[in-house]
SEDREN-59322 format. One record per residue (C-alpha): residue in one letter; x, y, z. Coordinates in Angstrom, 3 decimals, decimal comma, padded with zeros to 6 digits. Layout:
residuo = a px = X py = Y pz = Z
...
This chain:
residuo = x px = 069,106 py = 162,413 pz = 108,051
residuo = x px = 068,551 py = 161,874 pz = 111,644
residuo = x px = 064,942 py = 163,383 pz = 113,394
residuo = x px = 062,714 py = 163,207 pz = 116,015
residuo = x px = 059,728 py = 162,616 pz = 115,822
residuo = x px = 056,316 py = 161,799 pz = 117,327
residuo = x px = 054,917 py = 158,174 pz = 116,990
residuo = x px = 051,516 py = 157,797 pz = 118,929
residuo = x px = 052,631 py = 158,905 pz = 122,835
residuo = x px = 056,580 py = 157,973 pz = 122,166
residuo = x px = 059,242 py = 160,339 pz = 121,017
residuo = x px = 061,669 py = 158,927 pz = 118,799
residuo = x px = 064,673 py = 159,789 pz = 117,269
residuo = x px = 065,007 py = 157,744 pz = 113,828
residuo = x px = 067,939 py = 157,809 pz = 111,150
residuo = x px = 065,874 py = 157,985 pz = 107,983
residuo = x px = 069,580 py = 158,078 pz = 106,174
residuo = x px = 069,773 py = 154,387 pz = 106,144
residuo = x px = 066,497 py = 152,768 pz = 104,912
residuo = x px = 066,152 py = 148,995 pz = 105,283
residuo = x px = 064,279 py = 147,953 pz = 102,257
residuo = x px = 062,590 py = 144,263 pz = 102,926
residuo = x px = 061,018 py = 144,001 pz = 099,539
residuo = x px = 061,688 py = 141,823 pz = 096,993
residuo = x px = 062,009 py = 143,300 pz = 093,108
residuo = x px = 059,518 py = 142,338 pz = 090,791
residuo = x px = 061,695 py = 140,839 pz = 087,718
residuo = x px = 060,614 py = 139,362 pz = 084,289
residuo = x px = 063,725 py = 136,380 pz = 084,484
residuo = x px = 064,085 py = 133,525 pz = 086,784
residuo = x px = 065,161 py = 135,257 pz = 089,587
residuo = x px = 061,697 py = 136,630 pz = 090,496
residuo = x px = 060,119 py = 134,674 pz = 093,477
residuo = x px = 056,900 py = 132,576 pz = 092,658
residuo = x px = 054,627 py = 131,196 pz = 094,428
residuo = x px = 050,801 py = 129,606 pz = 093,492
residuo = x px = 051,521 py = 127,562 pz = 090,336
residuo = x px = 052,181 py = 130,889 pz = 088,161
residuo = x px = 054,882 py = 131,535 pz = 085,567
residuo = x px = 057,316 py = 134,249 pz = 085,643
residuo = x px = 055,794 py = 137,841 pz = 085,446
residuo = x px = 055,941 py = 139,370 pz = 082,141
residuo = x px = 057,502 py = 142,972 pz = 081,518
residuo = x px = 057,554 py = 143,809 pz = 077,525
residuo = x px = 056,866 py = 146,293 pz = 075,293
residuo = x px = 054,173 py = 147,507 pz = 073,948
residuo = x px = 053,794 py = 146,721 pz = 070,152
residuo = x px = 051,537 py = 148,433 pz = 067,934
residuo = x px = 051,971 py = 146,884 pz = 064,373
residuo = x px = 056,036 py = 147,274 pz = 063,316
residuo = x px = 055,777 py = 149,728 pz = 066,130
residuo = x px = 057,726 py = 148,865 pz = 069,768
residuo = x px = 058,064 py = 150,761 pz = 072,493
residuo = x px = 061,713 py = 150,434 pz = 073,184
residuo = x px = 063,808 py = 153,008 pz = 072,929
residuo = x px = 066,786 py = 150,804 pz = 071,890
residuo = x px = 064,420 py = 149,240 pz = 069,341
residuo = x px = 064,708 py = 153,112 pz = 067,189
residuo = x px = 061,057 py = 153,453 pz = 066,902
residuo = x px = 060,189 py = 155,254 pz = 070,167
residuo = x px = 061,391 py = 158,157 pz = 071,697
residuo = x px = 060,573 py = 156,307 pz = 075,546
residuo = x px = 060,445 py = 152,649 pz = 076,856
residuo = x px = 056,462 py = 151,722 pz = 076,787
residuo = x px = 055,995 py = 148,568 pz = 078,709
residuo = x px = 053,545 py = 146,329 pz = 079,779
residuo = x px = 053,330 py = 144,856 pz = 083,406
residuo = x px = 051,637 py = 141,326 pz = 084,177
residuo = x px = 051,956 py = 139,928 pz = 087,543
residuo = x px = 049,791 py = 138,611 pz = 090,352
residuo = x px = 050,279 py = 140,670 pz = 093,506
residuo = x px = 049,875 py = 137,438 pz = 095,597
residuo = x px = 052,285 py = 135,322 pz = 093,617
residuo = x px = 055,244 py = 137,771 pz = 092,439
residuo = x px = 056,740 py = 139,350 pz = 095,253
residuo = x px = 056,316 py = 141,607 pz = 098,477
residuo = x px = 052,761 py = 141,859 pz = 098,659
residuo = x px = 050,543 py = 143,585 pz = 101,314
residuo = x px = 046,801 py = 142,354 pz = 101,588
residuo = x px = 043,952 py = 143,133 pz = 103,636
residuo = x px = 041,179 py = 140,859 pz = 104,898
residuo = x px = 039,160 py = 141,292 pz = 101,407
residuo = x px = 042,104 py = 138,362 pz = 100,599
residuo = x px = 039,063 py = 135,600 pz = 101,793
residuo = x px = 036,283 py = 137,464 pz = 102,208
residuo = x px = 033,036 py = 136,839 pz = 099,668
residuo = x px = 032,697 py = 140,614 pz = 099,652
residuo = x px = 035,091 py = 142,691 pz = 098,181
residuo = x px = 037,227 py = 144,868 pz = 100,499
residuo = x px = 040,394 py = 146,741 pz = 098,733
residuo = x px = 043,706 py = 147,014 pz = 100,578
residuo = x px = 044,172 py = 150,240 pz = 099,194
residuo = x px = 041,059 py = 151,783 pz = 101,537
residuo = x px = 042,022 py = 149,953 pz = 104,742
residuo = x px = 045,544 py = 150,640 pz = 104,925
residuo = x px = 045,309 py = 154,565 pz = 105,382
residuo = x px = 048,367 py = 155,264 pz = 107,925
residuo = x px = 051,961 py = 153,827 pz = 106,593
residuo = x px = 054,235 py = 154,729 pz = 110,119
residuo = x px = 054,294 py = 151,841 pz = 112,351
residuo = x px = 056,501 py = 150,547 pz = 115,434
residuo = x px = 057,821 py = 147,262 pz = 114,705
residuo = x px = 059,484 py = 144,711 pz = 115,955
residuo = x px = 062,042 py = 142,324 pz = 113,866
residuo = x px = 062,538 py = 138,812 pz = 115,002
residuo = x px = 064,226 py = 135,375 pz = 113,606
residuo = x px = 062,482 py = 132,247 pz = 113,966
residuo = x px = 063,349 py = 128,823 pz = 113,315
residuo = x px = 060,330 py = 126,773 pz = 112,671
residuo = x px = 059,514 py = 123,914 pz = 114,057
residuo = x px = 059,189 py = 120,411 pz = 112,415
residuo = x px = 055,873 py = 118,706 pz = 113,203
residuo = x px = 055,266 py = 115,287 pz = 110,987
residuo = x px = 055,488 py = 116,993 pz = 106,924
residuo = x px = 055,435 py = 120,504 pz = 107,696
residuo = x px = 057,693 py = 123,477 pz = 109,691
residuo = x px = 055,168 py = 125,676 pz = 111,816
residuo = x px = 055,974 py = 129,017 pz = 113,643
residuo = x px = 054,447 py = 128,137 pz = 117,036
residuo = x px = 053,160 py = 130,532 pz = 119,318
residuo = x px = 055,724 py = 130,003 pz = 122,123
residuo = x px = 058,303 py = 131,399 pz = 119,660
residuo = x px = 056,689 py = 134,179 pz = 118,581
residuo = x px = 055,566 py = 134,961 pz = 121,874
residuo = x px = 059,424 py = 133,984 pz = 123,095
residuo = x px = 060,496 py = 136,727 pz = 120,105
residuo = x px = 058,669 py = 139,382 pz = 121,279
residuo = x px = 059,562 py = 139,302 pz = 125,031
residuo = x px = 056,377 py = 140,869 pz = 126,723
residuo = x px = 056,252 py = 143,539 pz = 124,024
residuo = x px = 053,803 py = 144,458 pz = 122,178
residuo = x px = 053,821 py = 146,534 pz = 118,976
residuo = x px = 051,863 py = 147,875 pz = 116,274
residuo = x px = 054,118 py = 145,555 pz = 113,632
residuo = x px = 055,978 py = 142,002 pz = 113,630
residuo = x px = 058,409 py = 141,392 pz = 110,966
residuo = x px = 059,262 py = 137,858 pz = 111,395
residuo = x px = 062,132 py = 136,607 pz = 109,232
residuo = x px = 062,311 py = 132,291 pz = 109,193
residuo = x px = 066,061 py = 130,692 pz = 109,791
residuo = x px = 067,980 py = 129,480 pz = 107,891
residuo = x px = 067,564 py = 132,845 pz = 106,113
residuo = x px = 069,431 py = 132,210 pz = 102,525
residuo = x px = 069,333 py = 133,845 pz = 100,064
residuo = x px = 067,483 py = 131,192 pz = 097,890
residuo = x px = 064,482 py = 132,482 pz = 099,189
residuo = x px = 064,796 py = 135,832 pz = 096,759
residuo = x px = 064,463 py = 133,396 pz = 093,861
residuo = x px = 062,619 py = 130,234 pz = 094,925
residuo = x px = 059,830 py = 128,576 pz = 093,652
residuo = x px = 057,479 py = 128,035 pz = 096,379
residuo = x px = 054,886 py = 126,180 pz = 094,457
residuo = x px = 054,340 py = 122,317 pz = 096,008
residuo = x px = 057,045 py = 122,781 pz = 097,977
residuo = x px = 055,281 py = 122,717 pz = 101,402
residuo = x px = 056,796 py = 125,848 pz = 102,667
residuo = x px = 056,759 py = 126,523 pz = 106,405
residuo = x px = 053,696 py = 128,830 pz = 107,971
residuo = x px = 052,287 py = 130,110 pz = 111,152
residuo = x px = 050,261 py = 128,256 pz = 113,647
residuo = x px = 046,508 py = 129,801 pz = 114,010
residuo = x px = 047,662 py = 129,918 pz = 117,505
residuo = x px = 050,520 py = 132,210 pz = 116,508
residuo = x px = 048,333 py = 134,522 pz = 114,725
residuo = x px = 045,499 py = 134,112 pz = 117,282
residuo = x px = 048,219 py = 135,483 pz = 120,002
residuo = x px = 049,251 py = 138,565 pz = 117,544
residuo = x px = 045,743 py = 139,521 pz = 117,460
residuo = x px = 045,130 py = 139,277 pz = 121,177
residuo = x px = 048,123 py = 141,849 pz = 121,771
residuo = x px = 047,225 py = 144,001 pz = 119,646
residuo = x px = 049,231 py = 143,717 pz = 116,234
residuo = x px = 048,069 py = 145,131 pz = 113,481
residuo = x px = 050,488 py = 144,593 pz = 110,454
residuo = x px = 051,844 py = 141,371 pz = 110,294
residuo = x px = 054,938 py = 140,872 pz = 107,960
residuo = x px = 056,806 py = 137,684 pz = 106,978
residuo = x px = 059,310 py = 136,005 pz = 104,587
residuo = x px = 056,813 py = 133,153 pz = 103,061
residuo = x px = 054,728 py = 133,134 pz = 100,479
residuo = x px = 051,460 py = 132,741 pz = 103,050
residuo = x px = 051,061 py = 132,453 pz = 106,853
residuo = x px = 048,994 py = 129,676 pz = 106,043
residuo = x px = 050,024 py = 125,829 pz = 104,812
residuo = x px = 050,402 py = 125,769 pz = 101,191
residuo = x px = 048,008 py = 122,811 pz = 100,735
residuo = x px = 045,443 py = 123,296 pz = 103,723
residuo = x px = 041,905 py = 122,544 pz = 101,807
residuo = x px = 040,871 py = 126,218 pz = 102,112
residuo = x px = 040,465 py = 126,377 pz = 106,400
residuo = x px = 043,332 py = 129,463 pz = 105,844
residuo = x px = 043,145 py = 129,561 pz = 109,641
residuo = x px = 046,212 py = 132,188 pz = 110,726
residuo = x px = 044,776 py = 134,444 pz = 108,120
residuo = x px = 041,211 py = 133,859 pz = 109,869
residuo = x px = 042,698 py = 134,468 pz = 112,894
residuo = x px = 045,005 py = 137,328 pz = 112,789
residuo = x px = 041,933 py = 139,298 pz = 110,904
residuo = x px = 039,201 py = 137,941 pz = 113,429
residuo = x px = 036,895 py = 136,475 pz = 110,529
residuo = x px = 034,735 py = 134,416 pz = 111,674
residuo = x px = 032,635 py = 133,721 pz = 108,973
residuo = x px = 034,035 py = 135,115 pz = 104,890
residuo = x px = 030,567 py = 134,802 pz = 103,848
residuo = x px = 029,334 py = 137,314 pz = 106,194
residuo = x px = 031,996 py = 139,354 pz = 108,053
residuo = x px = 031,629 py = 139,924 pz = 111,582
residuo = x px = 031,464 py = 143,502 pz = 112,669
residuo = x px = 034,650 py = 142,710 pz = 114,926
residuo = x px = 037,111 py = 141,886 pz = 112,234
residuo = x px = 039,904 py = 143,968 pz = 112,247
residuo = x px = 039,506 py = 145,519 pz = 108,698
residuo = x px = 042,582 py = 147,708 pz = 108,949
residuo = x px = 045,124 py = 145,057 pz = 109,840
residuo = x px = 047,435 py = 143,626 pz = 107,024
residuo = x px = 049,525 py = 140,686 pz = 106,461
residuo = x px = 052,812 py = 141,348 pz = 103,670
residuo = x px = 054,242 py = 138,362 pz = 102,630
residuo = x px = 057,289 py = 137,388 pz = 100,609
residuo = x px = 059,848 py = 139,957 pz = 102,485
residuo = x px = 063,272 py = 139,624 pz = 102,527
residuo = x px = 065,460 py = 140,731 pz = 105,743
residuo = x px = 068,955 py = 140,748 pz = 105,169
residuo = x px = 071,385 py = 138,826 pz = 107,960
residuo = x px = 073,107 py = 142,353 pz = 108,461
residuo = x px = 069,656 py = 143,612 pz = 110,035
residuo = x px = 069,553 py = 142,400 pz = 113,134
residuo = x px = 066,326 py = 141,646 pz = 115,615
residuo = x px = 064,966 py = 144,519 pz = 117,680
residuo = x px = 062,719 py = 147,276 pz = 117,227
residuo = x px = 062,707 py = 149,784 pz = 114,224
residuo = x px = 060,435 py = 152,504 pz = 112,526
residuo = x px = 058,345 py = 150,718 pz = 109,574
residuo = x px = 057,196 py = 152,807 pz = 106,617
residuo = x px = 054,674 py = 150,158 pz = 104,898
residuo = x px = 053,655 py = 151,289 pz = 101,189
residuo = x px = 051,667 py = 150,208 pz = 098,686
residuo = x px = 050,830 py = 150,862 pz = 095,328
residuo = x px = 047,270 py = 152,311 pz = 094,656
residuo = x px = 045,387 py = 149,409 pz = 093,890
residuo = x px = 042,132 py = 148,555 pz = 094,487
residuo = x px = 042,145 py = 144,905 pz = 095,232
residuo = x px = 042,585 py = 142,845 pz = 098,387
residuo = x px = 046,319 py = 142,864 pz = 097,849
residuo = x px = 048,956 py = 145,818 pz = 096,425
residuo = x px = 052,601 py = 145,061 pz = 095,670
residuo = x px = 054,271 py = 146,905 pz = 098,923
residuo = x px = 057,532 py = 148,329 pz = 099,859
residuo = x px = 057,924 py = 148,075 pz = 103,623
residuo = x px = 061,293 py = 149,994 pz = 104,774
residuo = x px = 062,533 py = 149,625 pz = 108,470
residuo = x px = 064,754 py = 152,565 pz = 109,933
residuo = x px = 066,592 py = 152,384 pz = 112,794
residuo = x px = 065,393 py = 153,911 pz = 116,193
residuo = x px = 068,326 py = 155,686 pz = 117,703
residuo = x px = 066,126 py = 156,635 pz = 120,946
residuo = x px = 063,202 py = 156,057 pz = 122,356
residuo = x px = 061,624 py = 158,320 pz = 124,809
């Protein structure tokens, strides 16, 4: 279905036909993504004495399961600042609006000493003088290992405070990316591109300027066949009330702009 529709002062003319899902399955095998020292998530059954819920099992008339995962360590997650805060703020009351303007760009990072960091030069390079409500930045080489990997101690590559320092400046409010954090895995707690994108200065006592409905999604996946430029993000998350929600963010493609 093609429409067109208003987005803040633009007019735009999307093909909603053709979603572009950039969310990674939550699975109960090895191919599930994992990240923090976790084991697989567990989907099962529920069992009740000689009772299962399982249809194929001949005792239930519907499948019954059980879900246990951690939003942060599973999958595409969306969180809000409430992620490293002292006082509990819930994703699912920030994030109220789920349309955004986004842009899509591919990054290599760059190797400094041990680690790969997504420098501010590149993401400012990226984005070429624009400025949207969304970034969707997808790391090179994108394989697709990085559906199934297991981030934990691996040193994965993140984003420069400067980086997210910059995104803030311009005005971005959802950032979205294909690592397990925008922060080094192994960084003695300063999480300083979360800090920064969110404007917390202190998590003990939040500043009245932090930007409480911004949100970082991490652990997307952006196919090679979707290629850099600007789209029409639908951002969802389940209704949880916690700092973080497993999400489903879905680009469409902007036919015009007007």
């Amino acid at each position: 279905m093609i429409a067109t529709i208003k987005h803040n002062d633009k007019t735009l003319t999307v093909d909603f036909s053709q979603p572009l899902d950039i969310s990674l399955p939550l699975t109960n095998d090895n191919q599930n993504p994992i990240a923090w020292y976790q084991d697989e998530p567990k989907i099962e059954p529920v069992t009740m004495g000689d009772w299962i819920g399982k249809v194929s099992e001949g005792k239930s008339w519907t499948n019954f399961n059980n879900i246990f995962f951690n939003p942060h360590a599973h999958g595409t997650h969306t969180e809000c600042l409430g992620h490293i805060t002292k006082d509990f703020y819930s994703v699912n009351q920030h994030l109220k609006t789920f349309f955004f303007l986004a842009n899509l760009i591919s990054i290599e990072p760059v190797e400094v000493g041990d680690d790969f960091i997504i420098t501010k030069e590149q993401v400012e390079k990226g984005l070429n003088g624009t400025n949207p409500e969304a970034i969707v930045i997808r790391t090179l080489p994108n394989i697709e290992s990085k559906k199934h990997k297991n981030y934990s101690h691996s040193n994965p590559p993140y984003l420069s405070d400067k980086a997210a320092t910059y995104l803030r400046e311009i005005g971005i409010k959802h950032l979205l990316i294909d690592l397990p954090s925008v922060d080094k895995e192994h960084d003695e707690g300063k999480l300083l591109a979360h800090k920064a994108f969110w404007n917390v200065k202190d998590v003990n006592q939040v500043n009245e300027d932090a930007r409480f409905n911004c949100t970082i999604t991490e652990m997307i996946f952006v196919d090679n066949s979707i290629k850099d430029g600007s789209y029409l993000l639908n951002l969802q998350i389940a209704s949880f009330e916690n700092d973080a929600s497993p999400s489903k963010p879905i680009l469409y493609k902007i036919i015009a702009n007007h």
